[in-house]
N, C-alpha and C positions, 0 to 999 in steps of 0.2 A: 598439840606439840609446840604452841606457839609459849605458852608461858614456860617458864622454867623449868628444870625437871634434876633431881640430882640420882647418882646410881653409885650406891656404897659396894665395893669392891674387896674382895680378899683374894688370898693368893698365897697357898701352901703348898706349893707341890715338891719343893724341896728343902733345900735348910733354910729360905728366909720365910718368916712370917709378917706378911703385910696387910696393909688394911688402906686404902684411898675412899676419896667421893670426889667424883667427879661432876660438872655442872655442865647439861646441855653436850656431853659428850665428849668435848674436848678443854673443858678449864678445869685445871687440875687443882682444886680447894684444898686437898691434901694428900701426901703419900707417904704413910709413915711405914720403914721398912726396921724391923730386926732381924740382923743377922746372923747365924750361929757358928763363921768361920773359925771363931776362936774354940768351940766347941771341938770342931770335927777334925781343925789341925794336928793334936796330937795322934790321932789317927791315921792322918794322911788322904783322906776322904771323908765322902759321906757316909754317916753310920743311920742306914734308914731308922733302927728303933729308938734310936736318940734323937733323931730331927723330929719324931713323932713326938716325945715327950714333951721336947721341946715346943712345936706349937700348943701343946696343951698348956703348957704354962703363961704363953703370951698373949694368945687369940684376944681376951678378953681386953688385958691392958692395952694391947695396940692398937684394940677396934673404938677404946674410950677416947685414946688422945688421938684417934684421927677425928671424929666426931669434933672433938675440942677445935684442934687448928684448925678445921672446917668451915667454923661457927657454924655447925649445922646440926639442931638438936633430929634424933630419930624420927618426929611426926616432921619431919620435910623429905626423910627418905621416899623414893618412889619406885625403886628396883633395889634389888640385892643382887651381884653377880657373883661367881665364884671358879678359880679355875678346875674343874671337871677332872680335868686330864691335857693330856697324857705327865704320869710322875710316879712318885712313890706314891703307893696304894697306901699308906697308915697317913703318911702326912697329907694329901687328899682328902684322907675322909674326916681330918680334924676339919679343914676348913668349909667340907663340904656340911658340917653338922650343925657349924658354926651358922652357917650360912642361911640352912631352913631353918633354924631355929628365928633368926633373926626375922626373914622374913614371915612364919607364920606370926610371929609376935605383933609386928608393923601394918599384918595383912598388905604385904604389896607382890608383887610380882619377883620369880624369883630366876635367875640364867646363870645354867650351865655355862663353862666358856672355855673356848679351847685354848690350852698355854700357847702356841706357837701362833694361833690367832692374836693373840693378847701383842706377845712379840712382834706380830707384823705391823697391826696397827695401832702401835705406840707412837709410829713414824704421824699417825695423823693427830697427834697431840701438837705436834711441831709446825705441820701444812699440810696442806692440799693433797690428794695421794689419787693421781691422774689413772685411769684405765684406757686399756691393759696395760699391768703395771708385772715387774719380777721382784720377786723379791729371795735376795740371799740371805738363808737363817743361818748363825754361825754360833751354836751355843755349844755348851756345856754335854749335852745330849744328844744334840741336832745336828745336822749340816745338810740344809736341804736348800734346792730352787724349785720358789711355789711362785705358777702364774696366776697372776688375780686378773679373770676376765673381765669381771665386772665386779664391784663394791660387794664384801661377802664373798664371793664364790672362788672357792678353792681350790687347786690343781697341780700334784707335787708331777714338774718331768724331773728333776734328779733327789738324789737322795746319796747319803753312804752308806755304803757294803758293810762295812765295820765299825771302827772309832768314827766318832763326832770329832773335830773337829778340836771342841775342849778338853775330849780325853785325851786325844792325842797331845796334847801342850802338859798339860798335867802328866801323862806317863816319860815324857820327855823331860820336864824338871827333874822329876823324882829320880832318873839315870842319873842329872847332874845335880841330887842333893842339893836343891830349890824348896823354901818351903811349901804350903800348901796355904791358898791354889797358887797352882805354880804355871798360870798363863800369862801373868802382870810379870813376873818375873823373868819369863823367858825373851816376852817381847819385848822388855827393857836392856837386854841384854844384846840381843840382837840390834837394836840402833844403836849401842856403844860399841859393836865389834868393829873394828877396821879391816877385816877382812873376812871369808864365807870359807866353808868346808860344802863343796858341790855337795849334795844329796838326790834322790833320784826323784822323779814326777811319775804319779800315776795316774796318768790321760784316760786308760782304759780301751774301752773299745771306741771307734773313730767317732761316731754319734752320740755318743752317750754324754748324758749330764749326770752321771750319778760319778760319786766320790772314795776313793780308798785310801786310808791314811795309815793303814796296818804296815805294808811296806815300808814306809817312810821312818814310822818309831821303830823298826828292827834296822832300819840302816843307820840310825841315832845310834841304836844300840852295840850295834857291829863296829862302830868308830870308835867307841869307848873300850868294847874289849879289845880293840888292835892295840891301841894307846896302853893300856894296861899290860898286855903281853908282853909288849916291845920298852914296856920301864920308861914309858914316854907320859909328862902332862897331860892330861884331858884339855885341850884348845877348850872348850866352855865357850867363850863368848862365839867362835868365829861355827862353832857347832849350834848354836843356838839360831844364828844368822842363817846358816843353812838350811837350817829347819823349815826355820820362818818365813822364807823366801820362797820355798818351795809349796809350802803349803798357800802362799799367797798366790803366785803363779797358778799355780790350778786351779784356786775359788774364782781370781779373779776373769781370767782368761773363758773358765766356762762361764762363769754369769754373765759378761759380755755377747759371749757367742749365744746364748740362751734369747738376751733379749735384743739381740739382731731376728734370730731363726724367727721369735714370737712378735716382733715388731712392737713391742714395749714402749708406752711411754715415759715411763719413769719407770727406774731402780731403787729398790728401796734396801738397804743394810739393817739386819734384825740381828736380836739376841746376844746375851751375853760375851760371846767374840767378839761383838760388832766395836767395840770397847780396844779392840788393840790397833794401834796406831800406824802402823804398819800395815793391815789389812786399808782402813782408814784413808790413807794415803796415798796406795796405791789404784783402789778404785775411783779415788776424787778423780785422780788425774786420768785415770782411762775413760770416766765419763765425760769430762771434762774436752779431753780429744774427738768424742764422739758425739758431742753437744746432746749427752741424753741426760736428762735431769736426775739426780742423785738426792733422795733423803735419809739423812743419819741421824736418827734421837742423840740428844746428850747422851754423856754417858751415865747419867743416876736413871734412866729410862731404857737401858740397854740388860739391865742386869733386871733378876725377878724384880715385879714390883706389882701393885694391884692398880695402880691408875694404868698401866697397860692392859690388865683385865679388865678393868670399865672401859676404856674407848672400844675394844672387840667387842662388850657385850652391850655394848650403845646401837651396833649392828643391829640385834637382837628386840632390841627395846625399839624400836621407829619402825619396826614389821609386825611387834606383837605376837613375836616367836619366843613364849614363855616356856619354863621346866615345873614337872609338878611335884612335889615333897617327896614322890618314893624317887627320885635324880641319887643316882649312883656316882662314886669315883670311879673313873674309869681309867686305869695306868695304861693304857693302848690305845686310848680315843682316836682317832680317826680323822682327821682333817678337814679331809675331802669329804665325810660325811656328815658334818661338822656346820656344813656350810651354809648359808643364809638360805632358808627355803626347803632345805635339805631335811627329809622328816630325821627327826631325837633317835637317838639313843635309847635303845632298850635298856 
């Protein structure tokens, strides 16, 4: 493990198709990402059997020009990774075909990799990522707090009941006729509002680290139809604020309390939310009061990408916990079983 080692990465589990190789784990030679939002906006989401078509059209191209900015011709590859799971089953199993194909071509080794692993340790492209470490995912599909015991090892105590997080900002634009996605757009709006429309917190039960954000978009919604009933303007911005604030209040306040209960030394912000500035800023400054160390990828590392599938599956490769050609998509994967040491996936 002393000489060099590069691990080409892919990463289709939803509308972007990406392709990286990373060097040694954490130097990212290339991340080349296309994305399909201009596809799926006139829809208003994602349309699984068109993000599917769509990786089939690109895998190839985007797997050549990562190669390129890489300078790294394929006999220097030495792993193939690919995210597994958890996503859409069709767009998975392009990248996942992609994947062995590759590696039986290369004869090298080939790793499953879990997405919200990928997302976690994206953070260690940036630094160090100290254990026990919590880390808040705040994606598009996710909203979890996973404690990492130790490097690799996985352990979700919260999760939500309902919406992630992302849905919830997206079903929330879509009330106020926001394009799509409509998370960039809400939380932009909410730092221009000058003033907030209260909305309500869902704390839960007193212990609990696990998340509901269903309440919160029907009380979005409830403000809109009073407005409407009563021949009054939709407030938009001061609604947006409210949203935002609430929903930040409750990520942030339990991840704090998470990694007090867990004695954490470091906080790590994952996944596609991680991106809105607002969440961003309110955690700097709570860890910041609490001198507990905070790391946040840029944000071109916050959204899907494949150089965050290589550093998870860097895990993988320095244990010599490989996958064998019949490796399945898995749209449910497992996390916690997922984990460094943790026997595969059937």
């Amino acid at each position: 493990m002393n000489s060099p080692y590069h691990i080409l990465a892919i990463e289709t589990s939803c509308d972007e198709t990406s392709v990286a190789v990373v060097k040694n784990g954490t130097e990212v030679l290339s991340n080349v990402v296309s994305s399909q939002i201009d596809t799926h906006r006139r829809f208003g989401g994602v349309v699984p059997e068109i993000a599917s078509r769509k990786h089939v059209e690109s895998i190839t191209v985007i797997l050549e020009e990562a190669l390129a900015e890489a300078g790294v011709g394929p006999d220097r590859i030495d792993a193939v990774a690919v995210t597994q799971g958890p996503g859409l089953v069709g767009a998975l199993l392009v990248g996942v075909v992609a994947a062995k194909s590759l590696a039986l071509a290369l004869d090298v080794p080939l790793i499953g990799t879990h997405h919200i692993a990928g997302h976690i340790y994206a953070n260690r492209l940036i630094g160090e990522i100290r254990y026990p470490a919590l880390a808040l995912v705040v994606s598009g599909g996710h909203t979890e707090l996973v404690l990492l015991e130790a490097e690799g090892r996985f352990r979700i105590v919260g999760r939500t009941r309902d919406d992630a997080v992302g849905e919830a900002y997206d079903k929330v634009a879509r009330a106020l006729s926001l394009p799509y996605p409509g998370g960039p757009h809400v939380d932009r709006m909410a730092q221009e509002a000058e003033d907030a429309i209260e909305l309500p917190r869902a704390w839960l039960e007193p212990d609990s680290y696990d998340f509901s954000f269903s309440g919160l978009k029907s009380a979005v919604l409830a403000e809109i139809n009073r407005a409407n009933m009563k021949g009054e303007p939709i407030r938009a911005h001061a609604l947006a604020r409210g949203f935002q604030e609430s929903v930040i209040d409750v990520v942030t306040t339990k991840a704090m309390r998470a990694a007090r209960e867990f004695g954490a030394s470091q906080l790590l912000l994952c996944g596609g939310v991680a991106a809105n500035k607002g969440i961003r800023a309110r955690l700097t400054e709570l860890c910041a009061e609490a001198a507990l160390p905070l790391l946040v990828p840029p944000l071109k590392l916050c959204t899907d990408n494949a150089a965050m599938i290589a550093a998870a599956a860097d895990l993988k490769w320095r244990c010599g916990q490989f996958d064998t050609l019949d490796l399945k998509a898995e749209a449910q994967l497992s996390l916690e079983q997922w984990s460094v040491g943790a026997a595969t996936m059937d």
